[in-house]
C-alpha positions as CSV (number, residue, x, y, z in Angstrom):
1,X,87.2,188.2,52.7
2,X,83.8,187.6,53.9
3,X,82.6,190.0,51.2
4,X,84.6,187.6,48.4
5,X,83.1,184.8,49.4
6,X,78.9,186.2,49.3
7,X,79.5,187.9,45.7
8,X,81.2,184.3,44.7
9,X,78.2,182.3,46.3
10,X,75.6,183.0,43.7
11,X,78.4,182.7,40.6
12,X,79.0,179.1,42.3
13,X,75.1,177.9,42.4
14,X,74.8,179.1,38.6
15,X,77.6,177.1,37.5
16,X,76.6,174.1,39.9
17,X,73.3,174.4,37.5
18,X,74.5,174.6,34.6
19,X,76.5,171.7,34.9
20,X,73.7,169.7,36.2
21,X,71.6,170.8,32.9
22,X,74.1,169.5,31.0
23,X,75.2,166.2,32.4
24,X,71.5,165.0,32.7
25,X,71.1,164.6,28.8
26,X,67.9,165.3,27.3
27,X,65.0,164.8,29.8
28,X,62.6,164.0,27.4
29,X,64.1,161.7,25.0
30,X,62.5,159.1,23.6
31,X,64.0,156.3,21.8
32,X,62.9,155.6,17.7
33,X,62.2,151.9,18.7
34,X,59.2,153.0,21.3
35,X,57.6,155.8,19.0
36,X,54.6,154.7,16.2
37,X,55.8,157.0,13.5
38,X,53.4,158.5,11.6
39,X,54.4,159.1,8.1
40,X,50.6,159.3,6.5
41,X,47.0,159.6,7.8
42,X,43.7,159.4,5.9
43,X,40.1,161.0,6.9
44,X,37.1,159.2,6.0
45,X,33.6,159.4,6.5
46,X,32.8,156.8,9.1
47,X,29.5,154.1,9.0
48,X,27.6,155.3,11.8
49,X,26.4,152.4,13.6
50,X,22.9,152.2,15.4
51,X,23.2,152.1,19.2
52,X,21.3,150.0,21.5
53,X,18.7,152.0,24.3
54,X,21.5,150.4,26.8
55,X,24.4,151.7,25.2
56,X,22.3,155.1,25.0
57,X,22.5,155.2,28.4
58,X,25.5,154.4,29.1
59,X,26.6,157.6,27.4
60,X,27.2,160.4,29.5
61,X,27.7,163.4,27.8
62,X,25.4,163.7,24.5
63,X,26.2,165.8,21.4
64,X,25.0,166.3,18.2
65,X,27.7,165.0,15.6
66,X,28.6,166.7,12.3
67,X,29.5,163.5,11.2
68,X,30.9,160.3,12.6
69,X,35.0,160.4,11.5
70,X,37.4,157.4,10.4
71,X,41.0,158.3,10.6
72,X,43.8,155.8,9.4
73,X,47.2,156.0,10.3
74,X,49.9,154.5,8.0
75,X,52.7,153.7,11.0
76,X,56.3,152.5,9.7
77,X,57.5,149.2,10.7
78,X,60.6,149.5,12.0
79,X,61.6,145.9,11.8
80,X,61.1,145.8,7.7
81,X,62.0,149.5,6.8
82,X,65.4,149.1,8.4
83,X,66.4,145.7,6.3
84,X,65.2,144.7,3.0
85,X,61.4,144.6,2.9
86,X,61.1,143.7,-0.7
87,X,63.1,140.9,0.1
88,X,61.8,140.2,3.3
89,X,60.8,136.2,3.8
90,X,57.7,137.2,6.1
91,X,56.4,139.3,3.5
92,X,55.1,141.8,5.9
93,X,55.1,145.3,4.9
94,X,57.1,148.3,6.1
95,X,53.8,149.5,7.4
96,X,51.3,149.3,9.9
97,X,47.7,150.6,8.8
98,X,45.7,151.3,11.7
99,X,41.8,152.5,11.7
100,X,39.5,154.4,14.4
101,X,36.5,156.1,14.4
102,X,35.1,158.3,16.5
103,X,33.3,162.1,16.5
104,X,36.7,164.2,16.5
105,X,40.1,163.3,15.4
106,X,41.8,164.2,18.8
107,X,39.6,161.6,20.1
108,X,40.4,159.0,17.8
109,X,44.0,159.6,18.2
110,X,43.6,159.2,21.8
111,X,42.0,155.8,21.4
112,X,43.9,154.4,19.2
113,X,46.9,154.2,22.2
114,X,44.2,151.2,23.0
115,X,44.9,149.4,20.2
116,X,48.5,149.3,19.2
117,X,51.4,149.5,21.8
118,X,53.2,152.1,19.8
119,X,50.6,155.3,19.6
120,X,51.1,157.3,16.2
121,X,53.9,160.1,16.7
122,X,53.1,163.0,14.1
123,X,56.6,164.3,14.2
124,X,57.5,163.0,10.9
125,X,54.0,163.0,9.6
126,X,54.4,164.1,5.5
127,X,50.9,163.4,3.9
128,X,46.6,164.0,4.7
129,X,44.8,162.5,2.7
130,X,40.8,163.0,2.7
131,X,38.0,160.9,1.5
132,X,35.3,163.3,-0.5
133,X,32.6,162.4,1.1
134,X,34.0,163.8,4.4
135,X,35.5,166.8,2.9
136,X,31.8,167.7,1.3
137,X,30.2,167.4,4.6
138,X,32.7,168.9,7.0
139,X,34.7,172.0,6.8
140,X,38.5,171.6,6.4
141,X,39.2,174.1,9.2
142,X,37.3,171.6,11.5
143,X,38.8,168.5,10.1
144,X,42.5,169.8,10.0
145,X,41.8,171.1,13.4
146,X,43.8,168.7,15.7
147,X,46.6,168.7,12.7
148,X,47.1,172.5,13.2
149,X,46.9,172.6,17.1
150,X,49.1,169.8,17.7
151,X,52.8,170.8,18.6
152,X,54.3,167.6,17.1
153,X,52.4,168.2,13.7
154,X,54.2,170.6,10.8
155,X,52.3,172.7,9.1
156,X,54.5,172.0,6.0
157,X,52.3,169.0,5.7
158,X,50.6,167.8,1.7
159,X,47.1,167.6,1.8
160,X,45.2,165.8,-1.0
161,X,41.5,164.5,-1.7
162,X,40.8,161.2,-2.2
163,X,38.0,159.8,-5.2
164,X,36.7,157.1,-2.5
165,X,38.0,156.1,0.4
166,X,41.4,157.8,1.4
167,X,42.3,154.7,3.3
168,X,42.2,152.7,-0.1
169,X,45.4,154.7,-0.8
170,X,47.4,153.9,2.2
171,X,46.9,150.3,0.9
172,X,47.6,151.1,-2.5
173,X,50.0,149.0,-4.6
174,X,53.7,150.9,-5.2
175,X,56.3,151.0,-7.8
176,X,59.1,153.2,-6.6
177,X,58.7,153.4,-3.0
178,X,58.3,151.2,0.2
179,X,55.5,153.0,1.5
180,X,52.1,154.4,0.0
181,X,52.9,157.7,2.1
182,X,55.9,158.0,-0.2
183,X,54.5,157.0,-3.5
184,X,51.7,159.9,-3.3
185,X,55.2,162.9,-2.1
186,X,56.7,161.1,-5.3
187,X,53.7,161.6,-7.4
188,X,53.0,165.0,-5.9
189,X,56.7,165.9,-6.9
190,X,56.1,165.7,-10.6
191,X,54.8,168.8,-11.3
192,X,57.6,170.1,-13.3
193,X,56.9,167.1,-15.9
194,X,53.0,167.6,-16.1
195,X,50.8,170.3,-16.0
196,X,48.2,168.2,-15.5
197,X,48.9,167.9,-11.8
198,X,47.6,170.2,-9.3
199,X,49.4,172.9,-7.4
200,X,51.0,171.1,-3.8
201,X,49.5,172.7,-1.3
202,X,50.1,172.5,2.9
203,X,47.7,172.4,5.7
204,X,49.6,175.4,6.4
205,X,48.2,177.1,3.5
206,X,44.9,175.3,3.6
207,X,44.6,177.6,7.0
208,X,45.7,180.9,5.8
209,X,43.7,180.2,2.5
210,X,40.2,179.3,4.7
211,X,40.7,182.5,7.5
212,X,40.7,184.7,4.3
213,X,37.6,183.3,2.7
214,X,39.3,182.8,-0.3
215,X,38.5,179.7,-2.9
216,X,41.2,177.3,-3.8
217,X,42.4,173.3,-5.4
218,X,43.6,170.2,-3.4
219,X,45.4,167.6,-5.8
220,X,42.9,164.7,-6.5
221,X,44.6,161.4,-6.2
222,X,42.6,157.7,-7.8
223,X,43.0,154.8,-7.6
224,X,43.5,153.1,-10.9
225,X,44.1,149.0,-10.6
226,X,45.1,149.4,-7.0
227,X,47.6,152.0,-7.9
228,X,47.3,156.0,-7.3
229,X,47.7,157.9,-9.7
230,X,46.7,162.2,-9.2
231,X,43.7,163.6,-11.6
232,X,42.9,167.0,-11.8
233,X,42.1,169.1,-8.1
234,X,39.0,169.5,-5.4
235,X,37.5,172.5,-5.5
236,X,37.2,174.1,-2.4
237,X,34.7,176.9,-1.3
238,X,36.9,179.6,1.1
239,X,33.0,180.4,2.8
240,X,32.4,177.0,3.3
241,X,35.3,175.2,3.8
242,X,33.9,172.7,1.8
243,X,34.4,170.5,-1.4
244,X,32.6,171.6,-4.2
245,X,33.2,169.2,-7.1
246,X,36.4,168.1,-9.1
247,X,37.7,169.9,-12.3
248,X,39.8,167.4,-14.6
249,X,43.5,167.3,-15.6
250,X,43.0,169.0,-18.7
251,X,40.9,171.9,-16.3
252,X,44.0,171.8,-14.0
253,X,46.4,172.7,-17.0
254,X,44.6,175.9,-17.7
255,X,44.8,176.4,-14.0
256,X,48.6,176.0,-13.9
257,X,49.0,178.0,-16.7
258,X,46.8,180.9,-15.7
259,X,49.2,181.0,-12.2
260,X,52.4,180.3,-14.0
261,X,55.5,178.7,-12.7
262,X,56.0,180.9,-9.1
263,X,59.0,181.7,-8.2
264,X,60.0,178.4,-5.6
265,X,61.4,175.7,-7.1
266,X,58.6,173.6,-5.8
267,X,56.2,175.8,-7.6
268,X,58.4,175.0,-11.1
269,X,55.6,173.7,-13.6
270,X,56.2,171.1,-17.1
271,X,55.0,169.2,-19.6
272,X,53.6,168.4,-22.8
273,X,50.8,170.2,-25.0
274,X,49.5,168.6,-27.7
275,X,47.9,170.1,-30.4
276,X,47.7,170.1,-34.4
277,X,48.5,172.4,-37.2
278,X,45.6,173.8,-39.0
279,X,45.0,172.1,-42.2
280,X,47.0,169.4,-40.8
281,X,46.0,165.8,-39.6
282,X,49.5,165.1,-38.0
283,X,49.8,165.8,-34.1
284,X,53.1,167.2,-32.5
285,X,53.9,167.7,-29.0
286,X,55.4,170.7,-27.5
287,X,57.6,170.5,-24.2
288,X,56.9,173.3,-21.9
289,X,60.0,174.7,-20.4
290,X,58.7,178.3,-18.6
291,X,55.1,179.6,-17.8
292,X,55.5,183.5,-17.0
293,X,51.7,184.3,-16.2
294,X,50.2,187.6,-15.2
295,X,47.0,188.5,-13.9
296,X,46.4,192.0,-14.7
297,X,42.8,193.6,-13.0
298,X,41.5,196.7,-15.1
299,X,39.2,199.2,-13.7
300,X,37.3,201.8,-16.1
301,X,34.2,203.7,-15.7
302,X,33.5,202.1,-13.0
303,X,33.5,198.5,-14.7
304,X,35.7,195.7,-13.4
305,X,37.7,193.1,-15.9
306,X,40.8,190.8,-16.0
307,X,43.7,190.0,-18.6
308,X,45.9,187.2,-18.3
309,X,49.2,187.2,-20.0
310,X,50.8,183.8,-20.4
311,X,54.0,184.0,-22.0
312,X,55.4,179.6,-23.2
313,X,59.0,178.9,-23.9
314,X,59.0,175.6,-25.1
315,X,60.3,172.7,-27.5
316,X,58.7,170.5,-29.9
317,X,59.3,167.3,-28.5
318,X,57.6,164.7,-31.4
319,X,56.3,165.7,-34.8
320,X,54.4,163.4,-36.8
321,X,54.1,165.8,-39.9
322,X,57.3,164.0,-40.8
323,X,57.2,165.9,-44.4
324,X,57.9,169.5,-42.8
325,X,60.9,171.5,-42.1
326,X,61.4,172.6,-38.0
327,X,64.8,174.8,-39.5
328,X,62.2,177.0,-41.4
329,X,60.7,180.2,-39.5
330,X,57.2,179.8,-41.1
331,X,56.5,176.1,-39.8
332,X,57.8,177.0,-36.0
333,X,55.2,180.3,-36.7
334,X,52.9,177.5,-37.5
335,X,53.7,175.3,-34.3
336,X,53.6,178.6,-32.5
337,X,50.1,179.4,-33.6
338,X,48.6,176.0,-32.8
339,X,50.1,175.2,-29.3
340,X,48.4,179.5,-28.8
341,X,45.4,178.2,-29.8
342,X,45.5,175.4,-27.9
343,X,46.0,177.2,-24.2
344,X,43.2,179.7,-25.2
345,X,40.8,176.8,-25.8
346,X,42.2,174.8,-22.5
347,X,42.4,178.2,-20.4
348,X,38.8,179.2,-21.7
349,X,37.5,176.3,-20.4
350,X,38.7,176.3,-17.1
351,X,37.7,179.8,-16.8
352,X,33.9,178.4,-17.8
353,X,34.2,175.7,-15.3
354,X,35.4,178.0,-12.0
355,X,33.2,181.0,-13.3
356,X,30.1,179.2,-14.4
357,X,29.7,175.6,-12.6
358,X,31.3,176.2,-8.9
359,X,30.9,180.4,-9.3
360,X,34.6,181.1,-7.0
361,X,38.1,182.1,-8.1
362,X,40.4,179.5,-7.3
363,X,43.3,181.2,-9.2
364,X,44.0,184.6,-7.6
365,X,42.0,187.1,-9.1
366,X,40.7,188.4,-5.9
367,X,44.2,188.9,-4.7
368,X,45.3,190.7,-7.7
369,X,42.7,193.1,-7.1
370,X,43.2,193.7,-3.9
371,X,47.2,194.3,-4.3
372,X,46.5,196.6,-7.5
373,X,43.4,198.6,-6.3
374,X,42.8,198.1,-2.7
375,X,39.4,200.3,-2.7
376,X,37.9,198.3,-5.6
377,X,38.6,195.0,-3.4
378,X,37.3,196.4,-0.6
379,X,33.8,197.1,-2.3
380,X,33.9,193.6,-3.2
381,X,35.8,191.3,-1.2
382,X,32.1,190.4,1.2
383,X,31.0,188.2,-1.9
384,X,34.2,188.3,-4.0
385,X,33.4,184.5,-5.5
386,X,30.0,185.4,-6.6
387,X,31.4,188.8,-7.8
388,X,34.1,186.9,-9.5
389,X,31.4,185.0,-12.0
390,X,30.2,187.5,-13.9
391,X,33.6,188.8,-14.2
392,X,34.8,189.3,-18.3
393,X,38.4,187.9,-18.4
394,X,40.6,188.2,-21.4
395,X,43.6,186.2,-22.9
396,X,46.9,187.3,-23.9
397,X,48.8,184.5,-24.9
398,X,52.8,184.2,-26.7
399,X,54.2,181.0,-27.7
400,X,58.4,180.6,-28.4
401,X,59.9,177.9,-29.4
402,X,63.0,177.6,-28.8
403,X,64.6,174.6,-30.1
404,X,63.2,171.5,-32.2
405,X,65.3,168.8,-29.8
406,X,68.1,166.7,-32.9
407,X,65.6,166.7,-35.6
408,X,64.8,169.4,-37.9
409,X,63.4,167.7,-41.4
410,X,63.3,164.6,-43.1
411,X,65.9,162.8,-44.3
């Protein structure tokens, strides 16, 4: 009996733990009414203010500083967001915009738990955006630091670049949404109605894309009458971490079409080309409906070169030439011809701009290379971007149009 009863003793302490586990709840809880949710933050490049020789000394530890940082957090208001804020009588917003500076974002996070009673929680955080001055100056890897070492923070997290100040957008004014945070995912999510709008792209990425040296584009959001509205991309070098310059919408186009549509939904790119039949005056617009692009390296004799093959299924969406036919073969030929002609010219040009003006590859040659011949990457992958620039790249481009919309000819 006295055996029974020491092989049931430990049985008995597990279950006596297991029910004190369970009945306690969840330890750490905290309640939605005492977190500062964090929905959007901006990065700026702070005005460094002179310090006294008393508040010199009153320093302890001294460091050189990359850069003084600003960081703004765009905190939900729980007391609007749950009601009716457009209706609210106050008028006050569903958000809370709160500004620090300081040398390193971790610090300014830190401090600003001495301003507001709430301190940001980054659980929910869905938007970065930074100003370009900052992201000229400062690596990315070192500005996305905290973002990517915090537990609380996603990696899934947008990242764009700001034309100014990217505090200016956290005040911006908004159409669709309560929140400037959720205006710029709205915008962001679009990308299947515009070429024009750059690739998303996550810290996440931004990480995997700056360990590998490799070159890439951050959407571009302006403000345009104190409303945002996404222009073209950054250019960002992969050795420096650092902003180059912009390229415009038209730029980002050929850059979407030279990386096609992807296979994720998110990925799915739209929109409209416009363009003119030759020996016509009369412009039509042709609705995208499927990019398939391929990058396709070619080695020979030694001598390294790229083809792109963009394959367009699309509609034609308006047609001013109101005197032709869209039932007849030969005018869709035409329309075929002309929207070709106008993605080599728009494609050509963005090649120019990445090869010529900021010297990387921002669209994936490098990788291509190195899936399809591993040795000729490997030669080249030390200074693949300056490589990249005297790189000849041809086009291969096929137009289809499928269907003219409920309009064929006049009548």
């Amino acid at each position: 009996m006295s055996m029974m009863k020491a092989r049931s003793l430990p049985i008995l302490v597990t279950l006596l733990l297991c029910s004190a586990i369970v009945s306690s709840g969840c330890w750490d809880r905290r309640e939605i009414e005492d977190l500062g949710i964090a929905i959007g933050m901006s990065v700026d490049q702070a005005i460094q203010k002179k310090r006294t020789s008393e508040e010199e000394k009153q320093i302890v530890h001294k460091h050189k500083t990359i850069m003084p940082i600003s960081v703004t957090y765009q905190i939900v208001n729980p007391k609007i967001i749950g009601g009716t804020s457009r209706g609210n009588p106050s008028n006050q917003k569903p958000y809370i915009n709160i500004t620090s500076s300081g040398d390193t974002a971790f610090q300014v996070a830190r401090e600003t738990a001495t301003r507001i009673g709430r301190p940001p929680f980054f659980m929910h955080l869905k938007i970065i955006i930074l100003g370009d001055q900052v992201s000229r100056k400062i690596n990315l890897a070192q500005l996305l630091n905290m973002n990517l070492r915090d537990t609380e923070m996603r990696r899934t997290v947008h990242l764009t670049i700001a034309e100014g100040n990217g505090r200016e957008i956290l005040e911006a004014k908004t159409k669709n949404e309560d929140l400037p945070s959720f205006e710029l995912l709205s915008l962001i999510d679009n990308l299947s109605k515009s070429i024009h709008i750059a690739q998303p792209i996550s810290i996440g990425t931004v990480s995997e894309q700056l360990s590998a040296d490799s070159s890439f584009c951050v959407p571009r959001v302006v403000l345009h009458q104190k409303e945002m509205k996404l222009a073209g991309a950054a250019v960002i070098s992969g050795k420096t971490g650092k902003m180059l310059g912009w390229i415009g919408e038209e730029e980002t186009a050929g850059l979407n079409l030279v990386q096609g549509t992807g296979k994720s939904e998110e990925g799915h790119k739209g929109g409209i080309i416009e363009a003119v039949i030759k020996g016509s005056r009369d412009p039509f617009s042709y609705e995208i409906g499927k990019i398939r692009s391929k990058i396709i390296p070619i080695v020979k004799n030694g001598q390294l070169s790229f083809r792109v093959d963009i394959k367009v299924e699309g509609r034609l969406g308006e047609d001013w030439a109101l005197n032709e036919n869209a039932f007849e073969k030969d005018y869709l030929d035409r329309v075929n011809a002309a929207v070709k002609t106008r993605i080599e010219q728009i494609v050509n040009n963005t090649l120019k701009k990445a090869q010529k003006d900021f010297r990387v590859d921002v669209a994936g040659f490098g990788k291509q290379l190195h899936i399809h011949y591993p040795k000729e990457w490997k030669k080249r992958k030390e200074n693949w971007d300056e490589v990249f620039s005297r790189i000849p790249v041809s086009l291969d481009v096929t137009v289809k149009t499928e269907e003219f919309a409920l309009k064929g000819k006049k009548k």
